[in-house]
N, C-alpha and C positions, 0 to 999 in steps of 0.2 A: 504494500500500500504506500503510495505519494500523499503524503501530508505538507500543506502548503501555510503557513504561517506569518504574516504580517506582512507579507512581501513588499517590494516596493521598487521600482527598477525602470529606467530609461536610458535617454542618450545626456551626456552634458550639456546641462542648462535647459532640458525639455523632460522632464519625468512624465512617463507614461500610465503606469501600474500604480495604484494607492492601495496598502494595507489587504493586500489580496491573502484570502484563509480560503484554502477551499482543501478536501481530501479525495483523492483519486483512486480509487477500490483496484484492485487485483481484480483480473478475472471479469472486469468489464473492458467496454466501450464508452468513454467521455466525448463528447463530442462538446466545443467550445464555440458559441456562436455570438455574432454580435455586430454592430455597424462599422464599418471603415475606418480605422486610426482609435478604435476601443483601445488594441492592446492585446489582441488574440495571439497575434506574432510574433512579440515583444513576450508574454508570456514563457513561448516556448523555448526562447532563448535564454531566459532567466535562471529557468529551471534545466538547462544546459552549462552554464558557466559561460556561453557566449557573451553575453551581457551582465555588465558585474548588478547585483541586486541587494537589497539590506531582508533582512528577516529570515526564516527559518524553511530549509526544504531537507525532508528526511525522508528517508527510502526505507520502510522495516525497521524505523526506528532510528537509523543511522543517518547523520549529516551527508546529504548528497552535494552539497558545493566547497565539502571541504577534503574532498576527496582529488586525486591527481588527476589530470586528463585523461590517463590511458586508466585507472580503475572508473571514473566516469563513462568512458567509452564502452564498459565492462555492464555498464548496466542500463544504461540509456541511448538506444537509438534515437535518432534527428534526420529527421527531413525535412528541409527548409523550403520556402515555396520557392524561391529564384536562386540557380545553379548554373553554373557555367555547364558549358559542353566540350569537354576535352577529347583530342584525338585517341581512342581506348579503345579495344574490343569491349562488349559488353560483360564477356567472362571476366575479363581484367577488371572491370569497375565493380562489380557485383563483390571478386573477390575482398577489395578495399575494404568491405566489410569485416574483415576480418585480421584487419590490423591491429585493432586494441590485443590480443590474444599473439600474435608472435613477438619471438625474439629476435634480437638483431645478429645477422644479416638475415634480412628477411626471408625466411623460408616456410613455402608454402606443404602444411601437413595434408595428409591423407584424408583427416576429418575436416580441413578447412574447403579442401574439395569439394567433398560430399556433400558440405552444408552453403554451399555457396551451389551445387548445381541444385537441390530439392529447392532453393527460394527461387532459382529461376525456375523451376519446374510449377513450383505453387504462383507464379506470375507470367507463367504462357510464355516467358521469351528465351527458352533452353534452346531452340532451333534457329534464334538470333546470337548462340555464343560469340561467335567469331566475325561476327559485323560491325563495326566502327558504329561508335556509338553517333558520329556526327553525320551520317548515314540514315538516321532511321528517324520518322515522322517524331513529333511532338509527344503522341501517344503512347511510341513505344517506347518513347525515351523516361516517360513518364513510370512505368511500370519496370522497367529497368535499375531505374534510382529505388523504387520500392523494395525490388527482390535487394536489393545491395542493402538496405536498412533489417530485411528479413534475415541475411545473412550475418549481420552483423550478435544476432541471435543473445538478445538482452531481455530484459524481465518486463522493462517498460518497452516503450515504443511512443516517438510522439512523430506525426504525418504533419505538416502544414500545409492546408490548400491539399491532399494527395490527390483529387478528381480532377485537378485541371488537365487540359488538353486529352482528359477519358472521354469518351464517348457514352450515351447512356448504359447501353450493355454494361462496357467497362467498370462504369460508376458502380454498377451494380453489383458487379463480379467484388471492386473490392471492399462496398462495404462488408460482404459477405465475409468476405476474409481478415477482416477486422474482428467483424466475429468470433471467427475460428480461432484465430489468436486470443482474443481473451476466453476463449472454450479453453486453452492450451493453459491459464493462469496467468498471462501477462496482463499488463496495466495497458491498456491500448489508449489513447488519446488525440483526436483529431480536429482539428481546426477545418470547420467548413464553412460555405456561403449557400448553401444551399439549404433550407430551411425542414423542406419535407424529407428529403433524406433524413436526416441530423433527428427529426421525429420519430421518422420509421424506424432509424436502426439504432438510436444511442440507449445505450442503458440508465445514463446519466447526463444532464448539458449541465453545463455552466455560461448562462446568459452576462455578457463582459459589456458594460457601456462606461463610458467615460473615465477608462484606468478603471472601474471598481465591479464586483463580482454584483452585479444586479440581484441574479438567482441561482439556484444549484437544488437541481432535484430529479425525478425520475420525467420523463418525455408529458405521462398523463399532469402531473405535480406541476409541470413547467406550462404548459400550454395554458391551464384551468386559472393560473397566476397573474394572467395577462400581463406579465413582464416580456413577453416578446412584440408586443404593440406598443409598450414602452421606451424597450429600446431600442424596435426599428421602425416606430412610427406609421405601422400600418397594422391593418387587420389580420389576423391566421386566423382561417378557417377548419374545419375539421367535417368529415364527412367517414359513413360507417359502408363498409364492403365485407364481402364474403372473407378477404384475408386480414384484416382491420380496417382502422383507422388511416385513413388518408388526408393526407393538408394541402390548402392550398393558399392564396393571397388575396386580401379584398384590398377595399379604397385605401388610398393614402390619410392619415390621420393627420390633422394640421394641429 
């Protein structure tokens, strides 16, 4: 479990995050929603050491930003939304996942193999090993960096933005697999824009407006709260099907 405590963390001279407490359960999907320059982004870099922050982040009890980069690496994967494109095979990049865990000079193990091909196996791009990553659409580059996060094979997992450039299918393919992961016992954590997703699949949101945690509760707990009319200034709707609940968007709230 990610226990998040008084947080507080921006850039110099512009603080983002105020006094952020939230707890991030094992064994779900959080999903982090909120309006443009909330701080959704800013969060998951906080909780990285990318971004220095004041207050408290503990992992199972243990201080996670006082920890060295490569034990951080050990337990927290990061996917940031904007990534350069380096000239790589995609085996190569995927492998990169599994830096925190060698020794120098770097030499790649038998199980780093393995577990660097099943993440691109659990991401459809095993049969893009050997393709230059500056090669392949938007898409596949996008699920690429995924399996390379998968590989990297930590307890948490935090995605930023991970549906950009998926196509619906896609989208859908990896909430599933968010899923699956926290079926597996990781802390899964995903920053999305997309509302009815974030409904249908999270186990828990954390609604972010203005640097400050608006709400934190289970998808029904969250919608019934009308904190998301709050902080995005319009209506969610909700509507009942054979497989649940479905949402969608009304007027704009002035």
């Amino acid at each position: 479990m990610l226990e998040i405590k008084n947080l507080s963390a921006g850039y110099p001279g512009a603080p983002v995050l105020q006094d952020i407490s939230l707890t991030l359960p094992e064994g779900a999907v959080t999903v982090i929603v909120g309006p443009n320059g909330c701080g959704k982004s800013t969060l998951l870099k906080a909780l990285t050491g990318i971004l220095p922050a004041s207050g408290s982040v503990t992992l199972d009890g243990r201080e996670l930003l006082s920890l060295s980069g490569r034990e951080r690496a050990r337990k927290v994967a990061f996917l940031p939304q904007n990534r350069q494109v380096p000239e790589i095979t995609v085996k190569n990049l995927v492998l990169h996942g599994r830096f925190p865990y060698l020794s120098y000079p770097r030499r790649y193990r038998q199980e780093d193999l393995r577990i660097a091909e099943a993440a691109m196996e659990k991401m459809g791009v095993k049969e893009l090993a050997e393709r230059s990553l500056t090669t392949l659409s938007g898409g596949q580059r996008q699920k690429v960096y995924i399996a390379m996060a998968l590989a990297q094979d930590t307890p948490v997992v935090l995605l930023d933005e991970p549906n950009a450039f998926l196509d619906i299918a896609h989208q859908l393919q990896l909430m599933e697999q968010a899923k699956a992961l926290a079926g597996e016992g990781k802390t899964v954590v995903l920053v999305l824009h997309d509302l009815s997703l974030a409904l249908e699949y999270a186990d828990c949101l954390a609604v972010l407006s203005e640097g400050k945690c608006l709400f934190r509760g289970a998808p029904e707990e969250t919608f019934l709260s009308g904190c998301l009319a709050r902080a995005f200034g319009v209506e969610v709707r909700r509507f009942a099907t054979p497989e649940g609940w479905k949402y969608s968007y009304g007027k704009h709230i002035l």
